[in-house]
C-alpha positions in Angstrom: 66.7 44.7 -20.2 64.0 42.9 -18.5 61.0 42.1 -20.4 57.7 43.4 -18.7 54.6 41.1 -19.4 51.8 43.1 -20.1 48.4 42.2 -19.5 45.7 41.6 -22.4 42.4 43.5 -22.3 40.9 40.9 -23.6 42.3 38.6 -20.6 40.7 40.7 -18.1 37.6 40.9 -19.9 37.3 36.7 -20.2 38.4 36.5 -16.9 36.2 38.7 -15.5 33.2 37.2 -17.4 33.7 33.6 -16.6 34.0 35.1 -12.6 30.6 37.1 -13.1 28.5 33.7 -14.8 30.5 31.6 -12.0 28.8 33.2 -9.5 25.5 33.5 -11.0 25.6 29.7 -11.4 26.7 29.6 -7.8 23.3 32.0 -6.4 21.0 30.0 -9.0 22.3 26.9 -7.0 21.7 28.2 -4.2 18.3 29.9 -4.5 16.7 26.6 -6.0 18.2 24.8 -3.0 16.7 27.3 -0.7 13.3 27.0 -2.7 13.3 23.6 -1.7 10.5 23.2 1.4 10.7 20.5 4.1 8.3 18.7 4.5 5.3 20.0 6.8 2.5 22.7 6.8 3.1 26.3 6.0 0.5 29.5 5.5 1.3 31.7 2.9 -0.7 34.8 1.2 -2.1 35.0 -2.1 -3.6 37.8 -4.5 -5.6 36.6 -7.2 -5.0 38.5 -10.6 -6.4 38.8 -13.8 -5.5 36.5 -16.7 -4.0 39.1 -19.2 -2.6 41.7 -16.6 -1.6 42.4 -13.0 -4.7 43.8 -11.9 -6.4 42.3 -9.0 -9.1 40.1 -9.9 -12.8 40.5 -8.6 -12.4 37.3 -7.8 -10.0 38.3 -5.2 -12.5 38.7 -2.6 -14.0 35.1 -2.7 -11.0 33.6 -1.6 -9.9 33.5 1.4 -6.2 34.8 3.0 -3.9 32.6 3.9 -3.5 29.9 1.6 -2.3 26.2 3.6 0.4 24.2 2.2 1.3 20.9 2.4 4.6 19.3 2.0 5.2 15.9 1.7 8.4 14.2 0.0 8.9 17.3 -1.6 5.9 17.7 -3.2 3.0 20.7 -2.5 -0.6 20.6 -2.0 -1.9 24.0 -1.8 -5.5 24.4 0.2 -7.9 26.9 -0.2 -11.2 28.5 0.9 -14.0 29.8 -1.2 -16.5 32.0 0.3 -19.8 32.1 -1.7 -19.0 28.5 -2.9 -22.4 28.2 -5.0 -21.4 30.9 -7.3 -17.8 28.9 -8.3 -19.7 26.5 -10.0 -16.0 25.2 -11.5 -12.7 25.4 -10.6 -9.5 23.8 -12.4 -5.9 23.9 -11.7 -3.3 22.7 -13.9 -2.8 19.1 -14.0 -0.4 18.0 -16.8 -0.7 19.5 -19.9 -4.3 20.7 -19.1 -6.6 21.0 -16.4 -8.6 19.3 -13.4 -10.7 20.0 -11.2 -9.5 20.7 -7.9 -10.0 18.1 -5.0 -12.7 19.4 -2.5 -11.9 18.7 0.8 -14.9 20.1 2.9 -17.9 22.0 1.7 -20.0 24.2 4.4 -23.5 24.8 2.7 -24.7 26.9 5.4 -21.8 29.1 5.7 -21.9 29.1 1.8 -18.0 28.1 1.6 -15.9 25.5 0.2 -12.1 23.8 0.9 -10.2 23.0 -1.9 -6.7 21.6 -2.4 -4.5 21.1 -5.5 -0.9 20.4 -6.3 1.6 23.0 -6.8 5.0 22.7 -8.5 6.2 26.4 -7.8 5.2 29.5 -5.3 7.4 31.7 -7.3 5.3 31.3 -10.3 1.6 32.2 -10.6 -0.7 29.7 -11.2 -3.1 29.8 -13.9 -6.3 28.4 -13.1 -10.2 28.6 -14.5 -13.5 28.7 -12.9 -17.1 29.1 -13.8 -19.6 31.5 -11.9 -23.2 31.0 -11.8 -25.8 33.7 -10.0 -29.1 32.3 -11.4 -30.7 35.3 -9.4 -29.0 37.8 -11.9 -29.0 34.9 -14.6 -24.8 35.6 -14.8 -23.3 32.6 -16.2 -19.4 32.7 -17.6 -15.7 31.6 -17.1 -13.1 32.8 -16.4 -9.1 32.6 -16.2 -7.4 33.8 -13.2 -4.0 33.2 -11.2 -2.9 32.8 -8.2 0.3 34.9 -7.0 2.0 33.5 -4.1 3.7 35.6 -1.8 6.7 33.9 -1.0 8.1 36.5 2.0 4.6 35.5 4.0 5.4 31.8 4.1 5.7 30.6 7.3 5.3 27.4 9.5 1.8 26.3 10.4 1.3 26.9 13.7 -1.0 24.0 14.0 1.7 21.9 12.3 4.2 23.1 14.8 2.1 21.4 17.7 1.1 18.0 15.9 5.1 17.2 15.0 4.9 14.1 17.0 1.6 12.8 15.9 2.6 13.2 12.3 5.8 11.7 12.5 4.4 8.4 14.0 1.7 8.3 11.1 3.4 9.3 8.4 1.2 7.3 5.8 -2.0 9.5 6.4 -1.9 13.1 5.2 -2.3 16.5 6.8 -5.3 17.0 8.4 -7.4 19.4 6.6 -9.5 20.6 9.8 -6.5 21.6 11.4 -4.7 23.1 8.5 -6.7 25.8 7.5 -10.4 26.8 9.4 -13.2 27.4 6.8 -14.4 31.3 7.9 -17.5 32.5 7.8 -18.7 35.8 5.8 -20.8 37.4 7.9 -24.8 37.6 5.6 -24.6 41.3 5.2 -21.0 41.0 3.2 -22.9 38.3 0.8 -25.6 40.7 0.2 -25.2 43.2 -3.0 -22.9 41.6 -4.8 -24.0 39.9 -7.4 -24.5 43.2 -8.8 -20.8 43.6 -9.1 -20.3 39.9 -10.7 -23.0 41.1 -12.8 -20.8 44.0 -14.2 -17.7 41.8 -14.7 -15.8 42.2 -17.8 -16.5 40.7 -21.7 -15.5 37.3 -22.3 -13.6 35.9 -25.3 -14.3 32.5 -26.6 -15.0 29.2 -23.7 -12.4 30.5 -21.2 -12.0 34.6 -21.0 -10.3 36.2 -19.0 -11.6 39.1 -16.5 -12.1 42.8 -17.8 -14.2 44.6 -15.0 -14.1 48.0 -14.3 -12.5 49.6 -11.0 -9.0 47.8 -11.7 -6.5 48.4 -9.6 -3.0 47.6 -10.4 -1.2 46.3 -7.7 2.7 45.6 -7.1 3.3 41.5 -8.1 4.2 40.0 -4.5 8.1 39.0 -4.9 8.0 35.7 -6.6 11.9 35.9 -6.2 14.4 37.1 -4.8 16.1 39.4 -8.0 18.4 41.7 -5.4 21.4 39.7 -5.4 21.2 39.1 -9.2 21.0 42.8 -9.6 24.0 43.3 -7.4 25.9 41.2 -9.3 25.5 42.7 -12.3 26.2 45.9 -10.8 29.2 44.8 -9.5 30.7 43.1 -12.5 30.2 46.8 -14.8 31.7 48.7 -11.9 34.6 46.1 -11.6 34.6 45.7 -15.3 35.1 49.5 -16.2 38.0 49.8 -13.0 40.2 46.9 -14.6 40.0 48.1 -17.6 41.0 51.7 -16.7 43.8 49.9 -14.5 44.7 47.9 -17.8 44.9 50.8 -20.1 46.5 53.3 -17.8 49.3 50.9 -17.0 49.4 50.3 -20.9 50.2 54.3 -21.6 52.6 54.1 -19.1 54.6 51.5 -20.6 54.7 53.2 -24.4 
């Protein structure tokens, strides 16, 4: 009588285990390759939220949609507008183990706005930053902590970019042109108008750099910061696959007794 091998539970389940963290190594891979920009210009779009939560910041609406960056060898410089630039008094973004303040790049007095840039090591990940507001009209004086939440499924080419390829590739010493990355907008007088009133009513602070507490917050859904669907399917499919070998595995057992 022939002897039939029988298969182990405990096989399948170690096989099936090492196949599941095999191919999650293989996406990881894959998505941090993909992650990877070339170099050039790109626009993406931002919300700014609160320190401690979610919510959308008041801040929000002095910064202006889209963001610019800049890639070069791999590394990103993210540009940004203020609009009522005299009240951001102060503005850091990370820079080591601290902060800095942020490089400005053009200032527009008249139109009361301001171009900033600062490095970026990750658009999946939002980044903490701090800034100071000043209205001496409403004598409002305090910082805050806010972040910046990339939304990675805007990000596209520059358009501008696009048409200055061949310039930039026979320069490639100088750096992106700020004028041409991003335009500085204009808030028309009447949207400047009434609200320092609503700065005035900002949240309580805690300590040399609180965080932003107002009232009206709105919770918002976190832009994707990552793709998580194909991680999820995984997983789905290993139980499903997991709970039909097993069944396979013990029915063929019963059978054999």
């Amino acid at each position: 009588m022939k002897h039939q091998s029988t298969i182990s539970p405990l096989r399948v389940a170690a096989f099936l285990t090492c196949a599941f963290l095999l191919a999650i190594l293989l996406f990881t891979s894959r998505a941090q390759a993909a992650s990877v920009l070339r170099d050039g210009t790109y626009t993406i779009d931002y919300t700014v939220l609160k320190a401690e939560n979610d919510s959308v910041s008041m801040a929000n609406d002095y910064w202006e949609k889209p963001a610019t960056v800049h890639v070069k060898d791999g590394k990103m410089q993210v540009e940004v507008t203020l609009n009522h630039s005299a009240w951001i008094t102060e503005y850091k973004a990370p820079s080591g183990s601290g902060f800095a303040d942020v490089e400005v790049v053009k200032e527009d007095p008249a139109a009361d706005t301001r171009l900033v840039r600062f490095p970026v090591a990750d658009l999946t990940v939002p980044l903490e930053s701090k800034i100071h507001v000043t209205v001496e009209s409403v004598d409002y004086d305090h910082d805050y902590t806010i972040r910046l939440s990339f939304d990675e499924d805007s990000l596209k080419e520059s358009e501008s970019a696009a048409s200055s390829k061949a310039e930039a590739s026979v320069d490639k010493g100088n750096s992106p042109s700020p004028g041409s990355a991003a335009a500085v907008p204009e808030k028309p007088a009447s949207e400047r108008t009434g609200k320092s009133a609503a700065l005035n009513n900002a949240g309580d602070e805690t300590g040399d750099s609180a965080s932003e507490t107002g009232s009206g917050d709105r919770e918002i859904p976190n832009p994707k910061t990552g793709d998580r669907t194909p991680v999820l399917a995984l997983i789905l499919l290993f139980i499903v696959s997991s709970v039909f070998v097993f069944r396979q595995v013990l029915t063929a057992e019963r059978n054999k007794k």
